[in-house]
KEBALUM-994631 format. One record per residue (C-alpha): residue number from 1; x, y, z. Coordinates in pm, 1 decimal, decimal comma. Example, Ala and Ser with C-alpha at 12.3 -4.5 7.8 and 13.67 -1.06 7.14 Angstrom:
// KEBALUM-994631
ATOM_1_1230,0_-450,0_780,0
ATOM_2_1367,0_-106,0_714,0
END
This chain:
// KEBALUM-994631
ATOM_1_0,0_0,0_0,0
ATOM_2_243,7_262,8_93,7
ATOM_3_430,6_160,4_-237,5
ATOM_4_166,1_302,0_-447,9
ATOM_5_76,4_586,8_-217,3
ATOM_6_310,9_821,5_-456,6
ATOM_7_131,9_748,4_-789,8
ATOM_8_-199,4_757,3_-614,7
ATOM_9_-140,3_1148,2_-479,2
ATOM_10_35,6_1238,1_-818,2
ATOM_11_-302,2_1104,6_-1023,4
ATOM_12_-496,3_1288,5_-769,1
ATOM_13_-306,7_1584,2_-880,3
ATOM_14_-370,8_1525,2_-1190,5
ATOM_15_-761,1_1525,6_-1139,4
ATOM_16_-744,2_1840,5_-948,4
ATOM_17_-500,2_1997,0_-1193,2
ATOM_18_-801,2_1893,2_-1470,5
ATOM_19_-1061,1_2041,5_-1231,6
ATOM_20_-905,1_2345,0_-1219,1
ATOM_21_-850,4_2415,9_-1595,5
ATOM_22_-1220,1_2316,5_-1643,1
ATOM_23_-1289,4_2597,4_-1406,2
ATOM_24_-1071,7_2845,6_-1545,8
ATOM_25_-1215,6_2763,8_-1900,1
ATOM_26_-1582,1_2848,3_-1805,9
ATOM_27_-1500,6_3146,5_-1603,2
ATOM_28_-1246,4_3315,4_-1858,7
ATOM_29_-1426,5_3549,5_-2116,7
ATOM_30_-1512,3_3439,4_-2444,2
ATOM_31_-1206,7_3557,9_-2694,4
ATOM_32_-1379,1_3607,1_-3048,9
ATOM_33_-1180,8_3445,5_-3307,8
ATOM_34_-972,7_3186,2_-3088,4
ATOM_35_-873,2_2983,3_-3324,4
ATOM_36_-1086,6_3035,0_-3644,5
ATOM_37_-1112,4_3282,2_-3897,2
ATOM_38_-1486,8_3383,4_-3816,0
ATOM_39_-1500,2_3635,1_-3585,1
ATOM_40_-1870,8_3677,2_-3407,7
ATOM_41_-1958,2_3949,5_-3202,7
ATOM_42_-2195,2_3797,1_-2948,6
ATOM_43_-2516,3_3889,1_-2836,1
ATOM_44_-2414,0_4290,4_-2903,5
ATOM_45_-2869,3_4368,2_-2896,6
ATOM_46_-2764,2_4738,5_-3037,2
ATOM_47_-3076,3_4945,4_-3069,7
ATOM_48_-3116,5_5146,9_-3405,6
ATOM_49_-3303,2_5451,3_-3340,9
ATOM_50_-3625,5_5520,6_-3552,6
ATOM_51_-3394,8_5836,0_-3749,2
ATOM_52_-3214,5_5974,6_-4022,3
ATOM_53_-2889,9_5913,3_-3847,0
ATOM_54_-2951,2_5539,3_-3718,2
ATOM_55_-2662,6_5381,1_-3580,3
ATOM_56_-2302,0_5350,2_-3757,6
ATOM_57_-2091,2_5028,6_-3608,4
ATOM_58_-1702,4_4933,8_-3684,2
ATOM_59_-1794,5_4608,2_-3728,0
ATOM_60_-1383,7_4532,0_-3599,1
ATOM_61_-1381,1_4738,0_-3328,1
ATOM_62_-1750,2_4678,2_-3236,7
ATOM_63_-1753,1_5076,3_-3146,7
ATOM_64_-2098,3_5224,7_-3235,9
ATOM_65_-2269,2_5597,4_-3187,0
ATOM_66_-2506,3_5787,6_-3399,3
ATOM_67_-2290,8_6003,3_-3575,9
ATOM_68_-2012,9_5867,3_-3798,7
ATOM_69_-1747,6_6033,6_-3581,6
ATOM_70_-1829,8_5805,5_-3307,3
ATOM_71_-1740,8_5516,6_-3477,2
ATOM_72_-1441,2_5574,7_-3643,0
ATOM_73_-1375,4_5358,4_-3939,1
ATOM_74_-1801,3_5245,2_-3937,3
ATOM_75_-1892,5_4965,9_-4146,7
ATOM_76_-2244,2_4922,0_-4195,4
ATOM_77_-2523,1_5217,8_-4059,7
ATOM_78_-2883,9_5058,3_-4041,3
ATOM_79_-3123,8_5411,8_-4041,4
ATOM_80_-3443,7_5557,8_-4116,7
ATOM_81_-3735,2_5695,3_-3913,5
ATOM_82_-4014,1_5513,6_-4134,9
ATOM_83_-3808,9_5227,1_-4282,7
ATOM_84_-3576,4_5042,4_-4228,3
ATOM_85_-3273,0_5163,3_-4463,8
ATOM_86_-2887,0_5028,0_-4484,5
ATOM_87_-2574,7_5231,3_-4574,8
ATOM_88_-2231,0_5067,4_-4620,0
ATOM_89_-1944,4_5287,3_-4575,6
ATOM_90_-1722,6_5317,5_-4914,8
ATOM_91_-1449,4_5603,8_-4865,5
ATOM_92_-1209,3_5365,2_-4753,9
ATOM_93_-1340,7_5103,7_-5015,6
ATOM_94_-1575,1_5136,0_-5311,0
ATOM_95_-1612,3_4734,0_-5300,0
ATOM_96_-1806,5_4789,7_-4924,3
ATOM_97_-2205,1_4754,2_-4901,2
ATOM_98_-2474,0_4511,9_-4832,5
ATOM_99_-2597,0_4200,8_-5067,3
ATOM_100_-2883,8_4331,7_-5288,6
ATOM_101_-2951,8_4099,2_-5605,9
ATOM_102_-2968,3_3751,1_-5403,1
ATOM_103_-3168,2_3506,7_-5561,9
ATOM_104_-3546,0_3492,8_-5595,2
ATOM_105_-3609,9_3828,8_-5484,2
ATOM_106_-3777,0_4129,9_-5635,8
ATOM_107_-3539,8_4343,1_-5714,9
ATOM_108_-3213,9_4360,6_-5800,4
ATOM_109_-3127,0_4666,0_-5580,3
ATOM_110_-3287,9_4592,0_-5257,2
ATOM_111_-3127,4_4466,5_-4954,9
ATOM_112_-3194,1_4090,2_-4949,0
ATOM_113_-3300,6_3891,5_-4607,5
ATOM_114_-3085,7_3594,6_-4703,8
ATOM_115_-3192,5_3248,7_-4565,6
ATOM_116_-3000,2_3085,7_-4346,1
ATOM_117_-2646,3_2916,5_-4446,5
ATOM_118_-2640,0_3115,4_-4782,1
ATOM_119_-2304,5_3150,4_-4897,0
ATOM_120_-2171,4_3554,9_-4882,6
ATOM_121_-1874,5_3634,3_-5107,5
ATOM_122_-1782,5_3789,7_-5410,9
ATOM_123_-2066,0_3644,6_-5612,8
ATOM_124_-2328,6_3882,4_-5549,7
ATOM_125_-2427,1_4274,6_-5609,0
ATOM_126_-2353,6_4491,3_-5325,5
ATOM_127_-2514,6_4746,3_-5268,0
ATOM_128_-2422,7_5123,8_-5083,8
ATOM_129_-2716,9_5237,2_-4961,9
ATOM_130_-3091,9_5102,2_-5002,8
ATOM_131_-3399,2_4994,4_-4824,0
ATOM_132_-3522,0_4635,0_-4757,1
ATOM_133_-3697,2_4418,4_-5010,1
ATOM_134_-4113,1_4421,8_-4853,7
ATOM_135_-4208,6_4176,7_-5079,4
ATOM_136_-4162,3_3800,6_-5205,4
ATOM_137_-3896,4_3529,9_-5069,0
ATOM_138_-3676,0_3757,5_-4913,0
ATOM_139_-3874,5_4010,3_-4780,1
ATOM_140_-3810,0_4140,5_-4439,6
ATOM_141_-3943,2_3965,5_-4146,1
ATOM_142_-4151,9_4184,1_-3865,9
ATOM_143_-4204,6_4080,2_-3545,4
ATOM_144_-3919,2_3889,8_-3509,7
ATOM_145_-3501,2_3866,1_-3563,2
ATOM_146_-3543,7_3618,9_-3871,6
ATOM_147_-3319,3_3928,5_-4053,2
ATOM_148_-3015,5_3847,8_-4157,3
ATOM_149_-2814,3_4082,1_-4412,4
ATOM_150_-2481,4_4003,9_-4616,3
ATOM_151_-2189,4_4253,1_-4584,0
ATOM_152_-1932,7_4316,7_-4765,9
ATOM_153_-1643,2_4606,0_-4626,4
ATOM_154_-1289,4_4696,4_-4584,2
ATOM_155_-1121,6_4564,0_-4253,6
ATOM_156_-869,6_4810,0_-4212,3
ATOM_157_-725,8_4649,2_-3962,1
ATOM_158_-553,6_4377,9_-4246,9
ATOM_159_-654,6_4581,9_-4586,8
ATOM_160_-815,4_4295,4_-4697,7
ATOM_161_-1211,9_4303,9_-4794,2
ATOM_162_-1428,4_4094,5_-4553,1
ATOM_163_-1750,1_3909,6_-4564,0
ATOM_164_-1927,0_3891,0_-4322,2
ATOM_165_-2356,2_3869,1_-4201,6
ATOM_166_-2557,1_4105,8_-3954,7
ATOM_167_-2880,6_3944,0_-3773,4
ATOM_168_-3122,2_4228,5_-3705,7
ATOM_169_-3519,0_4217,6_-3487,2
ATOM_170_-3790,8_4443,7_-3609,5
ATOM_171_-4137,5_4537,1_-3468,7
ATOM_172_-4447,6_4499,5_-3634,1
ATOM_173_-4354,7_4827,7_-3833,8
ATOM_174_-3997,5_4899,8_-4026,7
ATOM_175_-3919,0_5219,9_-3870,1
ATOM_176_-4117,4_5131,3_-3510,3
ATOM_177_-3895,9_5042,7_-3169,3
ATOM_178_-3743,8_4842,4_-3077,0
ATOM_179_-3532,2_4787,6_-3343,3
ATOM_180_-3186,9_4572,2_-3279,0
ATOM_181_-2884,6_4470,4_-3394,6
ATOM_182_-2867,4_4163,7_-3247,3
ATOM_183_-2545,4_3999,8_-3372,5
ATOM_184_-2288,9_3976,6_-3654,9
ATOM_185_-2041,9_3808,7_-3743,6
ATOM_186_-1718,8_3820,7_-4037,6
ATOM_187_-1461,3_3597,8_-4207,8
ATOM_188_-1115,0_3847,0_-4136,1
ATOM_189_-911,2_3644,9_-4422,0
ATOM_190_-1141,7_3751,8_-4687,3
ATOM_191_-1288,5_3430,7_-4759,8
ATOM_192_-1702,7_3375,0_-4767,2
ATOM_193_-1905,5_3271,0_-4502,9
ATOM_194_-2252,8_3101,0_-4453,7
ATOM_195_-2510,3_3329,9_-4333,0
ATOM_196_-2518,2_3262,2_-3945,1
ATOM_197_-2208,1_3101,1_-3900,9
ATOM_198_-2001,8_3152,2_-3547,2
ATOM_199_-1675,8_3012,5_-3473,6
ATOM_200_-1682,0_2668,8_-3310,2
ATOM_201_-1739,5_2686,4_-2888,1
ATOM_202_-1341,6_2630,7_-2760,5
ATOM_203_-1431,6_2691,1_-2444,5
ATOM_204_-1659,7_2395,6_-2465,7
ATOM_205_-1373,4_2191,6_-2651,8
ATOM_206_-1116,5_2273,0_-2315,8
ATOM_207_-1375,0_2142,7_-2123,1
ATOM_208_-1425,5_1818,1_-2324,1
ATOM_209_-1071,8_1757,6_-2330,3
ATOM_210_-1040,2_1813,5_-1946,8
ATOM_211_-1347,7_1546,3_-1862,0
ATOM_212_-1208,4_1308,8_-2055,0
ATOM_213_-869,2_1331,2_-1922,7
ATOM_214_-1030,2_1342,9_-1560,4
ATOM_215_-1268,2_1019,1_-1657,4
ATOM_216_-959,9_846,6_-1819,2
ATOM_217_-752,6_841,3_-1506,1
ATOM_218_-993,4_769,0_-1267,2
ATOM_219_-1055,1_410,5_-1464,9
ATOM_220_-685,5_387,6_-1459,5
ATOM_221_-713,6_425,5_-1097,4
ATOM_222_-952,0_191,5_-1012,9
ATOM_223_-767,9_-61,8_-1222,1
ATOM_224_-475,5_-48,5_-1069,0
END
């Protein structure tokens, strides 16, 4: 018995050392973009006020006010006080804007609400600055946040053009409160991405890693 005592206290370690990683991993903040290229924002629920001005977002720096100069570098500025309107910003980039000639909808112009998992990258028309399509397959969705926009814009942070989605909630009326920006999310290398895609959940990954390591030794334990 006191032979094994050693190994016994240095498994127990072990365990404890597992224990303790699990519980760093769940109380650590979530780090967008740990180790894939999508890069989600979280639940962000940023209200866009019924006006002309709206709200402008960096959609990098996740910094957002109602005047361009408080978000410097904006990507994307969902306004209007009766509507509900989309501007991309294009001085830095004339390539920026939202997708507006996706497939089966009525115009070729309009902003599209894309189903989910549709593909966003260089195949489509982007546009600057236009209103929603309000009729046929994708219309926009009230009373709800089935809304989800392509974008396309300049991350100036590696000069290369992104793609990247934006989930929104509306009312029962387009310009009516509240109005949210729920959550985005972008590819940073400039590939596409589906519509709704997030990064994979590391955090939950660590954890997986750490109970099976735990549950591994402790049936080594109890055959030995």
């Amino acid at each position: 018995m006191k032979e094994n005592t050693p190994l016994t206290s240095r498994i127990d370690g072990r365990l404890a050392a597992y224990a303790a990683l699990a519980t760093a991993a769940l109380a650590a903040p979530a780090i967008p973009n740990a180790d894939a290229a999508i890069v989600y924002s979280g639940p962000v629920n940023i209200n866009v006020p019924s006006t002309t001005a709206g709200i402008y977002i960096n959609l990098v720096t996740g910094v957002f006010g109602t005047t361009p100069a408080s978000a410097p570098g904006w990507d994307l500025n969902p306004w209007g006080s009766t509507a509900n309107n989309f501007w991309a910003n294009n001085s830095a980039s004339t390539s920026d804007g939202v997708v507006g000639n996706f497939t089966g909808g009525n115009s070729a112009t309009l902003v599209d609400n894309l189903p989910m998992g549709t593909i966003i990258d260089g195949s489509w028309t982007y546009v600057r600055s236009n209103g929603p399509e309000t009729a046929g397959p994708t219309a926009f969705s009230f009373g709800n946040s089935n809304n989800l926009i392509g974008i396309r814009f300049l991350n100036e942070t590696t000069g290369t053009l992104n793609f990247g989605w934006a989930r929104f909630t509306l009312t029962s009326a387009a310009g009516g409160q509240p109005r949210t920006l729920v959550e985005y999310a972008y590819e940073n290398t400039g590939a596409s991405i589906p519509a709704g895609a997030i990064p994979e959940p590391t955090t939950f990954g660590l954890l997986g890693v750490a109970a099976l390591g735990a549950l591994g030794l402790r049936a080594w334990r109890r055959k030995a």
